[in-house]
C-alpha positions in Angstrom: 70.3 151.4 170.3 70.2 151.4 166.3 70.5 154.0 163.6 72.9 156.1 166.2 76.6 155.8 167.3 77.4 157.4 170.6 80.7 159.5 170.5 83.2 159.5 173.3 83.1 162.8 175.6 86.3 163.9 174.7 85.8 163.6 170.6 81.9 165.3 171.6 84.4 168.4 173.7 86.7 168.7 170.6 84.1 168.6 167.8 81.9 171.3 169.8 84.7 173.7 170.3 85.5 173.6 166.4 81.9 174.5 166.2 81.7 177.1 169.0 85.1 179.1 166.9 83.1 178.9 163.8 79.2 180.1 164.0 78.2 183.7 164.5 77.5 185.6 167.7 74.3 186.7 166.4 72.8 183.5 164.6 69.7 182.3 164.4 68.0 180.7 166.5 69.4 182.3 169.1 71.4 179.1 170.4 72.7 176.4 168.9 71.0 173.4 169.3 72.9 170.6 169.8 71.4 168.2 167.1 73.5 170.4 164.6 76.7 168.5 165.8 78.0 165.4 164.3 77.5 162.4 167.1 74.8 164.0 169.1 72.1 161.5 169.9 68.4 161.4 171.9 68.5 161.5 175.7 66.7 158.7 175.5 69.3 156.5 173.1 72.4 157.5 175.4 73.7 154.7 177.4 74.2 154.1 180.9 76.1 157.7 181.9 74.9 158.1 185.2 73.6 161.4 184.3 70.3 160.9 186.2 70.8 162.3 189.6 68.6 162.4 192.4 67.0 166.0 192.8 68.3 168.1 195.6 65.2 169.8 197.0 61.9 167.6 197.4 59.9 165.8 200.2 59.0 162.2 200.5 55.2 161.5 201.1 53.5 158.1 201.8 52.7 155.7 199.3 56.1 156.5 197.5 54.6 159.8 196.3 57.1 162.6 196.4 56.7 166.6 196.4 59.2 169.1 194.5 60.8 171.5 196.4 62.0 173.6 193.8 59.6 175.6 192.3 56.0 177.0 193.8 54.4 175.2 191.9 55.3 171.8 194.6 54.4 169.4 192.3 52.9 166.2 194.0 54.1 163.2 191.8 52.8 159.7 191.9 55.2 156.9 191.6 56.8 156.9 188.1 54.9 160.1 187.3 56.5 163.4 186.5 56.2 167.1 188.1 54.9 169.8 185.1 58.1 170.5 184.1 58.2 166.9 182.3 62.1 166.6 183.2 62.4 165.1 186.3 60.2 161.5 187.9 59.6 159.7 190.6 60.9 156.4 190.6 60.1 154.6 193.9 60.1 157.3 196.0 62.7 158.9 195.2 62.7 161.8 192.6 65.3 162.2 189.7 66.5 164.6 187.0 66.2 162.9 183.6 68.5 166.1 181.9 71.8 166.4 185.0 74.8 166.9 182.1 72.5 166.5 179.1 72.3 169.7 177.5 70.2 170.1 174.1 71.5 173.5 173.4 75.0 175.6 173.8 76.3 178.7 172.4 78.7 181.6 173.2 77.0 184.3 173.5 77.9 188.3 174.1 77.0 189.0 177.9 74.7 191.8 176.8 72.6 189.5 174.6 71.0 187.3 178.0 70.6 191.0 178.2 72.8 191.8 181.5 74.1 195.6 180.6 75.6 196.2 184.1 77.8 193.1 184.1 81.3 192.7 183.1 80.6 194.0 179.1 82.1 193.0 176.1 83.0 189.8 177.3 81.2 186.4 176.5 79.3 183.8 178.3 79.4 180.1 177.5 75.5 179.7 177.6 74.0 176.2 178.2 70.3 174.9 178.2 68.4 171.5 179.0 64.6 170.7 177.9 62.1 171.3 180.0 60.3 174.6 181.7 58.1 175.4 184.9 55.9 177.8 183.0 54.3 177.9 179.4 54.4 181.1 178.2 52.0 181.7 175.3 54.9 184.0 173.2 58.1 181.4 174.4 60.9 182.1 171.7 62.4 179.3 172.8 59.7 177.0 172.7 61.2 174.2 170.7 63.5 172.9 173.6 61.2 174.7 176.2 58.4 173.0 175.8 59.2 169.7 175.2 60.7 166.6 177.4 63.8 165.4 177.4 63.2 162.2 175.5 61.4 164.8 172.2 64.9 166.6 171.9 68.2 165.9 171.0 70.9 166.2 174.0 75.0 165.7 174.6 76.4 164.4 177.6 78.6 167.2 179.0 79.0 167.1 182.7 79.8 170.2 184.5 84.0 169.1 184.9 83.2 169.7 180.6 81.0 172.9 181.2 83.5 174.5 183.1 86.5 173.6 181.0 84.6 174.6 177.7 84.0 178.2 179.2 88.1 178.5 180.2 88.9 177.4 176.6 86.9 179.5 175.3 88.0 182.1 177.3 84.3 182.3 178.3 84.4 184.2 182.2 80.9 183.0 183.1 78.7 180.3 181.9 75.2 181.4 181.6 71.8 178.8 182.4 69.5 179.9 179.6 67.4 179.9 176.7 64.7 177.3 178.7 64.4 177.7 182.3 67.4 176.7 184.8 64.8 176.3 187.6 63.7 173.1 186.1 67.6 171.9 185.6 68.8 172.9 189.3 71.2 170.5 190.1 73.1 170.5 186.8 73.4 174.1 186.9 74.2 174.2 190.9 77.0 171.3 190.3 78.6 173.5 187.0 78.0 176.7 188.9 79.7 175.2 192.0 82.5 173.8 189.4 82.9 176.9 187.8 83.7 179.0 191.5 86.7 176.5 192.3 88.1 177.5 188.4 87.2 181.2 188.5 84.7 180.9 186.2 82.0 183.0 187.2 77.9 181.9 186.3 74.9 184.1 185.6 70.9 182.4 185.8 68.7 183.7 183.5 65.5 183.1 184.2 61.7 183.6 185.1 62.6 183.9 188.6 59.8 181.0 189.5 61.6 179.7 191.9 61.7 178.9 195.9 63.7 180.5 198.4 65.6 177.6 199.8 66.9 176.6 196.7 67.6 180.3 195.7 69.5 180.6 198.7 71.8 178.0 198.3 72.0 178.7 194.8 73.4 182.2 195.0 76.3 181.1 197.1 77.6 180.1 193.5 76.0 182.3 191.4 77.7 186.1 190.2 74.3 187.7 188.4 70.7 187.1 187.7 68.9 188.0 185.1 64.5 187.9 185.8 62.0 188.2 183.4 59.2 190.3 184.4 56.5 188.6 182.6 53.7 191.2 183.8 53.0 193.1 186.3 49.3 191.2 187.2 48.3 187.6 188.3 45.5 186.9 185.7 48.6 187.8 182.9 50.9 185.0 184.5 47.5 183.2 185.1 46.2 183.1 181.4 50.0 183.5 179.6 52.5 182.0 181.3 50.3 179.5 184.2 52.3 180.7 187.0 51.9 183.4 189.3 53.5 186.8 189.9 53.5 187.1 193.9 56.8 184.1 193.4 58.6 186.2 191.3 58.5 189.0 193.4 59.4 187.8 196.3 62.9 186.4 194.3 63.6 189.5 193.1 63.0 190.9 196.7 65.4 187.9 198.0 68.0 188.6 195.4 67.8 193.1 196.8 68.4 191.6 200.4 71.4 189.2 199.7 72.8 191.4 197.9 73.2 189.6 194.5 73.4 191.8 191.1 70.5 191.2 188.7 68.3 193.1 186.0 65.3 192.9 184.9 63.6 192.4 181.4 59.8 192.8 180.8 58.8 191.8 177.5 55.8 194.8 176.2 53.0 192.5 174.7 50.5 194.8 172.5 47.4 194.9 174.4 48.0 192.5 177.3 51.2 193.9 179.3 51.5 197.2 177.6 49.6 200.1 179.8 50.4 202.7 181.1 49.2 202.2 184.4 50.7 198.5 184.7 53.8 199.9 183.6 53.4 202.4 186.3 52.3 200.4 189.3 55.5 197.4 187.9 58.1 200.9 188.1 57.0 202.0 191.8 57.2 199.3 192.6 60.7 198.2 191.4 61.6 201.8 192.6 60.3 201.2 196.3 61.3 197.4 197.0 64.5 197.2 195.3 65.8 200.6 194.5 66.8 203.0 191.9 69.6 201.3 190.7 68.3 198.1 189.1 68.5 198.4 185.9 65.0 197.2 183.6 64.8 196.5 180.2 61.4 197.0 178.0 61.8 194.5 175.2 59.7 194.5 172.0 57.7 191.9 171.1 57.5 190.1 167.8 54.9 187.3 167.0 56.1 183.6 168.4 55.0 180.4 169.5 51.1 180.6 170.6 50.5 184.1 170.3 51.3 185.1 166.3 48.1 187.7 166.1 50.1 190.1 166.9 51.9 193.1 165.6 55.4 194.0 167.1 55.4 196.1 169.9 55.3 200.2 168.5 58.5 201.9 169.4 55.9 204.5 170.8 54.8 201.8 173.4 58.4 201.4 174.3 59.2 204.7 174.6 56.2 205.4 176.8 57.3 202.7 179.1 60.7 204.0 179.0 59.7 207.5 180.0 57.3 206.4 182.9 60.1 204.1 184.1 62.4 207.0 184.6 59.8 209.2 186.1 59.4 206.6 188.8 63.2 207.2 189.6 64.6 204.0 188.1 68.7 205.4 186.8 69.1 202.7 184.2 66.4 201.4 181.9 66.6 200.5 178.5 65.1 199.2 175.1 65.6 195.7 173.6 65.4 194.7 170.4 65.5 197.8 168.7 68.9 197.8 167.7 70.7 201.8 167.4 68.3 203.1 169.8 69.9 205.8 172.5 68.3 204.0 174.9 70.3 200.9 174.8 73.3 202.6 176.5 74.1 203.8 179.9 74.0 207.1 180.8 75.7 208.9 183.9 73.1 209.6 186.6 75.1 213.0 187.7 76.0 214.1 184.9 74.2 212.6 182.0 76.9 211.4 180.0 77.2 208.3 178.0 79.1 205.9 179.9 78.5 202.9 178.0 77.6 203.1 174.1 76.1 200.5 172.5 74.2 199.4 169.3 72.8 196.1 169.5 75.3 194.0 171.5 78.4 195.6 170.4 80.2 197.9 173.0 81.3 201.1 171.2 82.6 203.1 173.6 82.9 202.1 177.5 84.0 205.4 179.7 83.0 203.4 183.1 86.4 203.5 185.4 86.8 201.5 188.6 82.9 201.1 188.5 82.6 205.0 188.6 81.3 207.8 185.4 85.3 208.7 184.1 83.7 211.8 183.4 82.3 212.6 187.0 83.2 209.8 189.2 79.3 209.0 190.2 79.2 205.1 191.1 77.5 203.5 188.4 75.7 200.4 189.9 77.0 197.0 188.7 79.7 194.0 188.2 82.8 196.1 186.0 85.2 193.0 187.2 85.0 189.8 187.6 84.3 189.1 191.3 87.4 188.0 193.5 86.2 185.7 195.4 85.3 183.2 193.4 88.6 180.8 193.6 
């Protein structure tokens, strides 16, 4: 290795919490990558650190081809090939992540920023990422460590033993798998998210919900929230935008209902290709009917990214619209992102219509929930208010 020193793990841990204490909640991007830091070096120029581990869910086929377990997509992967995600190969037979404890980007975040409103708020998640995604969605915000492989982007070892004692320094209660897609960096999140449960350290998935239900399963022993995004609410969108498929996503979100497992859900309102009224319809019946009035949705508003720059913002009309047909369906808690001061970012009694929870943008300004109930009325408002006991 040449042009590059390598910094010890513990020297990496101090100099990133001095940098965690000092950059804004709010910053731009919306994580940090980790390139800022002094020492951080390429995935591909760190030395021998064990970090890649052999995945947890695929099956061995002849000819030392493999297939991936973890997604739908079930990648079939040739000796020393790759699955689409571009983060994990086949090496005789036997299929390994090239990104277990090599984040590119971490940040602490506010909770209502991944946005989960319904889940312990005002407090902070220590939010980690590695390269590498199971879709390509033409309007990816994060496409810059999305969309790339492992070897294109600068990463840190951190293993989850560092993760997990980050978060507790940073007084962090859950660490949040975000910005890419944790699907494609399973076993680093399962191992931190299994680390985090022994320390009381609670940890939240934010993701696109592409994602089998095996490794869901066993997943959500370990998890505390989810966060999906609803890309659309029609195959030829995830087709054409995103080249995945919706039926996968709605069966997790119909897993998550059954175990029992607290998530929202965020649907980004594209101008023109997500954005009608009967889609938004047909997406809010069916929320209503599969996995009940209490989940709370979010309609965020689109601003030109990545692949698709030709066009405008979404209209606060559009938003609105969705909003209104949304509650009509019978869905109690649904909100608008992105448009920072608008009444419908906070919660609002069922019973008795009160504000419960105030915000503007993510800052709480007034929180009137009680014991999970309206302090007003005492109607049970749906959601995590503590974290969960059971995690120790």
């Amino acid at each position: 290795m040449t042009g590059k020193k390598t910094i010890t793990r513990r020297d990496f841990i101090k100099t990133l919490s001095c940098s965690l204490g000092t950059i804004g909640l709010a910053s731009t991007p919306c994580y940090l990558k980790l390139a800022a830091l002094p020492g951080a070096v390429q995935a591909s120029e760190l030395p021998d650190t064990g970090t890649e581990k052999e995945v947890m869910f695929y099956k061995k086929r002849a000819d030392l081809k493999i297939e991936c377990s973890i997604c739908p997509k079930k990648c079939r992967i040739a000796d020393l090939e790759r699955g689409y995600c571009g983060n994990k190969e086949n090496r005789g037979g036997i299929y390994y992540s090239l990104v277990h404890s090599l984040p590119c980007a971490a940040h602490i975040d506010p909770i209502e920023k991944k946005p989960l409103f319904h889940y312990l708020p005002s407090t902070t998640a220590f939010s980690i990422a590695a390269a590498g995604c199971n879709f390509e969605c033409r309007f990816c915000q994060n496409w810059r460590i999305a969309q790339y492989r492992p070897e294109q982007i600068e990463s840190t070892f951190m293993s989850p033993d560092d993760i997990v004692r980050l978060a507790l320094q940073k007084k962090a209660p859950t660490i949040a798998y975000t910005y890419t897609e944790p699907v494609v960096f399973y076993g680093y999140m399962y191992d931190c998210a299994k680390q985090g449960r022994r320390k009381g350290v609670g940890s939240v998935m934010i993701s696109n919900g592409y994602i089998n239900e095996e490794p869901l399963l066993e997943l959500c022993k370990y998890l505390t929230a989810v966060k999906i995004d609803l890309k659309a609410f029609t195959e030829d969108f995830y087709r054409d935008y995103c080249s995945g498929e919706l039926e996968p996503v709605l069966n997790t979100l119909k897993v998550l209902k059954r175990i029992g497992m607290w998530f929202e859900i965020v649907v980004l309102i594209i101008p023109t290709l997500n954005d009608s009224p009967d889609e938004i319809r047909r997406m809010s019946s069916w929320i209503a009917a599969n996995l009940g009035p209490d989940v709370p949705l979010h309609f965020s508003r689109f601003h030109p990214m990545y692949k698709i720059k030709n066009l405008p913002p979404t209209p606060l009309q559009t938003l609105e619209t969705c909003h209104r047909i949304a509650q009509t369906a019978g869905l109690r808690y649904v909100y608008l992102g992105n448009v920072a001061g608008h009444p419908a970012e906070s919660t609002y009694c069922p019973k008795c219509t009160k504000t419960v929870i105030q915000r503007i943008g993510y800052s709480i300004m007034k929180n009137s929930i009680t014991d999970g109930t309206c302090s007003y009325c005492g109607q049970p408002i749906a959601g995590v208010w503590q974290q969960p006991g059971n995690l120790l």
